[in-house]
Structure formats: structure tokens, C-alpha cells
MMTF fields as JSON, N, C-alpha, C and O atoms, coordinates in Angstrom:
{
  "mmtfVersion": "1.0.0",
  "mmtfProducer": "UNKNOWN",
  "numBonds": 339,
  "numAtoms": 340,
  "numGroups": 85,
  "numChains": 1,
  "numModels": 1,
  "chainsPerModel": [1],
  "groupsPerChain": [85],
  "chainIdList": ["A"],
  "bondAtomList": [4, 2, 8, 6, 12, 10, 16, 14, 20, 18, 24, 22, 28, 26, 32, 30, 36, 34, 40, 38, 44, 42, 48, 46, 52, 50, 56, 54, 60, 58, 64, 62, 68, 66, 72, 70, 76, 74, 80, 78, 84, 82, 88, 86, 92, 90, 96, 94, 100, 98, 104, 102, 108, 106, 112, 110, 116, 114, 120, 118, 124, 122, 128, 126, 132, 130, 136, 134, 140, 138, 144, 142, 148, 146, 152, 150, 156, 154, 160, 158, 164, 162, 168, 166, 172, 170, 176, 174, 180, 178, 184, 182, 188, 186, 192, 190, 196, 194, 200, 198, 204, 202, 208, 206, 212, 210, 216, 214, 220, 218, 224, 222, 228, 226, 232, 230, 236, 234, 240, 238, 244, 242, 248, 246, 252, 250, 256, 254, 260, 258, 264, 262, 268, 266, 272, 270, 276, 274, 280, 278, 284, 282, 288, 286, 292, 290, 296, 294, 300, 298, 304, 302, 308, 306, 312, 310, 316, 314, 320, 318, 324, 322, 328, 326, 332, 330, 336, 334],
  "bondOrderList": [1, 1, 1, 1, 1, 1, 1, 1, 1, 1, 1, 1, 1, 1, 1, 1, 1, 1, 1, 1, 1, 1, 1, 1, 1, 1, 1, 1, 1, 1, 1, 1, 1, 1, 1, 1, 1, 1, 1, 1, 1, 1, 1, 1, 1, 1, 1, 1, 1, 1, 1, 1, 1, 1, 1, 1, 1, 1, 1, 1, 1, 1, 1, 1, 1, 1, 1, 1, 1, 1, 1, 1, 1, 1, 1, 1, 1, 1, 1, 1, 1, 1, 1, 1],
  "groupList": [{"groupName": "UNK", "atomNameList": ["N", "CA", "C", "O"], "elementList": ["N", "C", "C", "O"], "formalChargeList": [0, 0, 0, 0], "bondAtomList": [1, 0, 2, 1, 3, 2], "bondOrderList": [1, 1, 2], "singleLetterCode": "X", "chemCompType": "L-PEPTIDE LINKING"}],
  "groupTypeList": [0, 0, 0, 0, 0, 0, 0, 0, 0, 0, 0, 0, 0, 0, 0, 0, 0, 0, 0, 0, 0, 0, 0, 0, 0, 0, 0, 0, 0, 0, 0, 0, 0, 0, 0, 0, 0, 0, 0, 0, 0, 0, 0, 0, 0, 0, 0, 0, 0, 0, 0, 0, 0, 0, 0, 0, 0, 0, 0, 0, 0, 0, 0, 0, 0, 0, 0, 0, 0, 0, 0, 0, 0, 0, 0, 0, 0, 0, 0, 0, 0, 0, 0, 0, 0],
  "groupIdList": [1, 2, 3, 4, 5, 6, 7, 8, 9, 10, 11, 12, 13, 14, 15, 16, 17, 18, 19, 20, 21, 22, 23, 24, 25, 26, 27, 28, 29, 30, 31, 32, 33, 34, 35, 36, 37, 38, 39, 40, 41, 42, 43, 44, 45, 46, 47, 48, 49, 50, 51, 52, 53, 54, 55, 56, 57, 58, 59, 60, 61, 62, 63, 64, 65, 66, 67, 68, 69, 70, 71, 72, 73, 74, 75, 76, 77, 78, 79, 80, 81, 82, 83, 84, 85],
  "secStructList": [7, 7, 7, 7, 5, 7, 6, 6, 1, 6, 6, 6, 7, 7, 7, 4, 4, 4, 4, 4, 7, 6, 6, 7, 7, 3, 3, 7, 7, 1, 1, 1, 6, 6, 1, 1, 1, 7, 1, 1, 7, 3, 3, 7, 6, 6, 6, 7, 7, 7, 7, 7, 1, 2, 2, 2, 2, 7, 6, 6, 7, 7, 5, 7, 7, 4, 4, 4, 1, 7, 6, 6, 6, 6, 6, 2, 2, 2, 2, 2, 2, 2, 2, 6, 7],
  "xCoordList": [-4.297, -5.053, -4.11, -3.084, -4.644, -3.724, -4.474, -5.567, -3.96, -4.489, -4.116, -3.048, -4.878, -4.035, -3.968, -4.933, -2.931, -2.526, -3.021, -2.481, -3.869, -4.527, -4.442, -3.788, -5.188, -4.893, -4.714, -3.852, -5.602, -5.737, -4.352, -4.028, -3.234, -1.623, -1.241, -0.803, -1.363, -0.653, -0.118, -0.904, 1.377, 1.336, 1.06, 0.937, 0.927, 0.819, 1.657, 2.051, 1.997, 3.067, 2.819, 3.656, 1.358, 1.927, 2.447, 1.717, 3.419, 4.059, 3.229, 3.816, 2.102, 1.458, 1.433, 1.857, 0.88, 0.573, 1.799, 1.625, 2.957, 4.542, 4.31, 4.204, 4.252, 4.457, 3.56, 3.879, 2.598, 1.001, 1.718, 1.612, 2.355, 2.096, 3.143, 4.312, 2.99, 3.368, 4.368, 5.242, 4.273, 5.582, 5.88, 6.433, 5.658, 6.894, 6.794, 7.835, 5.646, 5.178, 4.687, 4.197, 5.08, 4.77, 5.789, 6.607, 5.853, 7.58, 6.995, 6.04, 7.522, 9.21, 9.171, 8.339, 10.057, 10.232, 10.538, 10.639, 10.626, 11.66, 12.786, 13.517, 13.106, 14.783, 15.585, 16.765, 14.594, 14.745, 15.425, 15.154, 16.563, 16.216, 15.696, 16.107, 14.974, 13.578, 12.472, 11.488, 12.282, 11.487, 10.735, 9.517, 11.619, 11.248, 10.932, 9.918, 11.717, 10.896, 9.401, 8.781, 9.124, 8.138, 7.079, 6.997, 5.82, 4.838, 3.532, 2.537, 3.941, 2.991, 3.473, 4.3, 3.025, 3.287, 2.972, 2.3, 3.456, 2.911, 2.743, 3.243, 2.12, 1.932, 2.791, 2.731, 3.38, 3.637, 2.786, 2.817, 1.741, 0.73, 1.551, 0.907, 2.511, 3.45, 3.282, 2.493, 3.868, 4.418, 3.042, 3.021, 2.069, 1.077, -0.134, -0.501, -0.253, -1.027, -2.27, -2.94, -3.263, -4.318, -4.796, -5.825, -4.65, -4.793, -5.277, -5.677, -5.485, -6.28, -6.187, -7.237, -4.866, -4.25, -4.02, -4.633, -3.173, -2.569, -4.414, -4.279, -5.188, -6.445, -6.967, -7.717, -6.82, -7.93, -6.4, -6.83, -5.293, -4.153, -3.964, -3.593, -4.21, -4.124, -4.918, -6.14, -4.431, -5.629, -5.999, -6.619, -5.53, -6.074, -6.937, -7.046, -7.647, -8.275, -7.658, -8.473, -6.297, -5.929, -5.467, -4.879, -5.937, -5.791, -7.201, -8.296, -6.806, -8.59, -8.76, -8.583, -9.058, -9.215, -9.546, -10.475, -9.258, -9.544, -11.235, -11.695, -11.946, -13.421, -14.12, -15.195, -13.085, -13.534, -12.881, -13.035, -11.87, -11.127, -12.399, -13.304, -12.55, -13.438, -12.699, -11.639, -14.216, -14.091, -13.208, -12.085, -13.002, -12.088, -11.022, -10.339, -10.536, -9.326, -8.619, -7.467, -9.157, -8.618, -7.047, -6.169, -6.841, -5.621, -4.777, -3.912, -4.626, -3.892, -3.469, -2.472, -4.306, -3.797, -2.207, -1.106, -2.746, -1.46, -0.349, 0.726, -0.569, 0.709, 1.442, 2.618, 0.333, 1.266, 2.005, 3.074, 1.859, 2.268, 3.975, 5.132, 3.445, 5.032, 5.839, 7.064, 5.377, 6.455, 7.805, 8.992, 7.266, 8.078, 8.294, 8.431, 8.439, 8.632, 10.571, 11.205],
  "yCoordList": [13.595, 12.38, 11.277, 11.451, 10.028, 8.719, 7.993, 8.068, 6.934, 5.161, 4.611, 4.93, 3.613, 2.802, 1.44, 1.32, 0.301, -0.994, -1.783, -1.638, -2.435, -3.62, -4.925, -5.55, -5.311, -7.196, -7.992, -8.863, -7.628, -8.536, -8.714, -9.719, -7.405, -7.213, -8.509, -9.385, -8.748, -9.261, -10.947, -11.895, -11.075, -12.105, -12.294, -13.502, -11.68, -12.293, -10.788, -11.287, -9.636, -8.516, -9.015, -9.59, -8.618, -9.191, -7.407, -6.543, -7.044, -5.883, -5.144, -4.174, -5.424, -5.107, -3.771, -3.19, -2.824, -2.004, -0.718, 0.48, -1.411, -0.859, -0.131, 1.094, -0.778, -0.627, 0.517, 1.086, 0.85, 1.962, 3.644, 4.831, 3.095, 4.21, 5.548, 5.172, 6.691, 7.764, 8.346, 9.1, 8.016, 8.744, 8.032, 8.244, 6.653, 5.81, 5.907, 6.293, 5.617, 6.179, 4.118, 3.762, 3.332, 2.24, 1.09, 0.536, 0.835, 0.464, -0.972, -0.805, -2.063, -1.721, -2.701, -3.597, -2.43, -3.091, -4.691, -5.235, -5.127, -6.616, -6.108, -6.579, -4.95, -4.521, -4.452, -4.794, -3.804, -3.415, -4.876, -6.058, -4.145, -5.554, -6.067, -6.942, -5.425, -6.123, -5.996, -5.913, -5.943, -6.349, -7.974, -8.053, -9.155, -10.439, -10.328, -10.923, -9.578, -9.701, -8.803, -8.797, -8.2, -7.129, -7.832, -8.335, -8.043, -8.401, -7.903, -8.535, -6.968, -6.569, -5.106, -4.411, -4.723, -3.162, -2.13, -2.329, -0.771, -0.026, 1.123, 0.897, 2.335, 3.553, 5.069, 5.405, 5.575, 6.884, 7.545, 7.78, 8.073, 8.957, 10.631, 11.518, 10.777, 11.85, 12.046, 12.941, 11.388, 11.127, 10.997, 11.741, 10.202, 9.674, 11.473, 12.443, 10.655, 11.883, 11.785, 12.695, 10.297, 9.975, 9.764, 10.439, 9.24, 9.006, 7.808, 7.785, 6.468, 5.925, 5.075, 4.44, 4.462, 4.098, 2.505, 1.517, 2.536, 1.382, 0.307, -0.851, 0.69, 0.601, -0.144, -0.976, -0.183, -1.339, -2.101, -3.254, -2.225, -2.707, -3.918, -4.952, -3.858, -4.661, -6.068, -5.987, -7.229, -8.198, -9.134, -10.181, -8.644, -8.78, -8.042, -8.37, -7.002, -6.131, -5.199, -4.848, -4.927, -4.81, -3.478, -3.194, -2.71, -0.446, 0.117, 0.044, 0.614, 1.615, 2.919, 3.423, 3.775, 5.295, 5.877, 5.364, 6.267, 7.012, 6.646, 6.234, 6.938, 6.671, 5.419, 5.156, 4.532, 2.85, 1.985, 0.778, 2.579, 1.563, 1.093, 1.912, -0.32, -1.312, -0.454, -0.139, -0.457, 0.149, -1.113, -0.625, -2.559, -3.23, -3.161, -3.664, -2.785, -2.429, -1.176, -0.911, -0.571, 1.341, 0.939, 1.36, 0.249, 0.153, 0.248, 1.092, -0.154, -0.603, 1.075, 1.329, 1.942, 3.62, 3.717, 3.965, 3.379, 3.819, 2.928, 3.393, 1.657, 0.269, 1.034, 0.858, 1.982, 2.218, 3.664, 3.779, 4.482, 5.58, 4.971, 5.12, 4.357, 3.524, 2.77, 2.65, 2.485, 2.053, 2.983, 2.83, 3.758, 5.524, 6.192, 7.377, 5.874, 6.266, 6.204, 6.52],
  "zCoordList": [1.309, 1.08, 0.609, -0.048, 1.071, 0.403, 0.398, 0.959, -0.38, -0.196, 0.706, 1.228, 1.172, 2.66, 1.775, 1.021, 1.721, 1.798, 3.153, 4.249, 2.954, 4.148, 3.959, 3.123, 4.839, 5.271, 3.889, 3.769, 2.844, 1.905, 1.409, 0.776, 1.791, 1.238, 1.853, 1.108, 3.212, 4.156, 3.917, 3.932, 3.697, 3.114, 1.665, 1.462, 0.69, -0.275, -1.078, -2.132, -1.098, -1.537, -3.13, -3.825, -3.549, -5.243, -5.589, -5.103, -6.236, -6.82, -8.031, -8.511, -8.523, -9.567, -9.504, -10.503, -8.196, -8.024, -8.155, -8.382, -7.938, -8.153, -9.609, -9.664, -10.531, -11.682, -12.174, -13.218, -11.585, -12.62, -11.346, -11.653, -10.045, -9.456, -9.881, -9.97, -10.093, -10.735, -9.797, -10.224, -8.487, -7.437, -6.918, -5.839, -7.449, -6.493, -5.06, -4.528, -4.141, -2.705, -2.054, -0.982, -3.18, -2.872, -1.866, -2.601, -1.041, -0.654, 0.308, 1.066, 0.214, -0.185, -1.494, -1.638, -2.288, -3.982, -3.43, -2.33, -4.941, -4.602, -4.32, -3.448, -5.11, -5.035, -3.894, -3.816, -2.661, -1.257, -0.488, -0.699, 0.627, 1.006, 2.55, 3.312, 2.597, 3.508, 2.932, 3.667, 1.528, 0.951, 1.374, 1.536, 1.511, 2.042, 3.486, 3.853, 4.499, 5.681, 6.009, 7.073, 4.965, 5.302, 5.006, 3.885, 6.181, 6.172, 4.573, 4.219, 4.14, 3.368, 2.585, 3.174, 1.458, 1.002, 1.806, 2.817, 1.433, 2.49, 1.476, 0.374, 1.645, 0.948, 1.813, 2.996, 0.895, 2.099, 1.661, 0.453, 2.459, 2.406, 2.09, 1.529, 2.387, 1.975, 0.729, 0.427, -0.218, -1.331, -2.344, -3.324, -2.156, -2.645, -2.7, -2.038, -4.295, -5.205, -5.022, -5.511, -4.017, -4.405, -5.806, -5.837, -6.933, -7.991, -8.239, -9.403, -7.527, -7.508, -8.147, -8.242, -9.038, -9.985, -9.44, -9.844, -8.612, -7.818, -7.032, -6.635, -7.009, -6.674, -7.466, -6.954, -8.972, -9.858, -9.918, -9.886, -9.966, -10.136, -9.359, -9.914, -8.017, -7.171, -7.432, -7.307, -7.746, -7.567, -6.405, -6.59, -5.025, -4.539, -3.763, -2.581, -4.235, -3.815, -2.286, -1.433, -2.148, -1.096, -0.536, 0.508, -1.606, -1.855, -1.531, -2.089, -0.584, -0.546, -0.613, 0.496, -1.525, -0.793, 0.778, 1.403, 0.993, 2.492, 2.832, 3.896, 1.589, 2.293, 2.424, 2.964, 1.672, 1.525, 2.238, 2.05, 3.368, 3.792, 4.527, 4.683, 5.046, 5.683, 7.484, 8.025, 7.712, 9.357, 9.629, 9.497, 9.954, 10.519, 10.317, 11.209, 9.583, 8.497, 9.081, 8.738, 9.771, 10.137, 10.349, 9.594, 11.241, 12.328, 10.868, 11.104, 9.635, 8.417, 7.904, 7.228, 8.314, 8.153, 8.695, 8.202, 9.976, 10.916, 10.545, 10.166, 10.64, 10.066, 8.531, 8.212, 7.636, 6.532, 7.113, 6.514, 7.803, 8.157, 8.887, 8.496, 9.926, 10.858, 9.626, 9.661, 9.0, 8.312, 7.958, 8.244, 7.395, 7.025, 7.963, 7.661, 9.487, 10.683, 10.672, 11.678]
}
């Protein structure tokens, strides 16, 4: 199980969610450096404990559990998986 990162990420990468998550499955940092070209955060569903943490963290509402991602939103599963490709 994981969280997926969606549209609401897109463009706006606030890092809040960096900071609460427990395995570090959040990428890419400021530190990174395509951190600036990367459209948005991504989750490795690998790595990620489901914990649900990074989820009230976010202010722009932009973390969903598996059962809340918004049906328009699906394609945002796969965009965080390719990233870690």
C-alpha cells in the first residue's frame, strides 16, 4: 500500500510533507538536483509505510490514500511509480 502525490502537487512542491515522513519515500528534496525541474513530489510506493502522516501535512491537500485518490486523479498512481523507474 502507498500514498499517491497528485495535481494539487503540480507546480507548487511545498516540502512540508518531507519533514513528518518516517522513510524518507518522498522525492525529490530541495537538496536533489532536479528537484527545480521536477514538475511535482512523488512517493515510492516501495519504500512508503502507508502511515498517513505526510496526508494532514500537506497544505495543499495534494496526498491521498489508495482509497481516496479522486477517480480523475488515477493516472497520478502511475506518474509517482515512473518516477522511480
Amino acid at each position: 500500500m502507498s500514498v499517491t502525490i497528485a495535481l494539487p502537487c503540480v507546480g507548487v512542491k511545498d516540502t512540508a510533507c518531507l519533514a513528518v515522513c518516517p522513510t524518507d519515500c518522498i522525492h525529490p528534496t530541495r537538496e536533489e538536483e532536479n528537484f527545480a525541474s521536477a514538475p511535482q513530489l512523488y512517493v515510492d510506493a516501495t519504500d512508503c509505510i502507508d502511515c498517513g502522516l505526510c496526508i494532514g501535512e500537506c497544505p495543499v491537500s495534494a496526498i491521498f490514500g489508495e482509497d481516496d485518490l479522486p477517480v480523475e486523479w488515477q493516472e497520478f498512481v502511475e506518474k509517482n511509480a515512473a518516477y522511480y523507474r
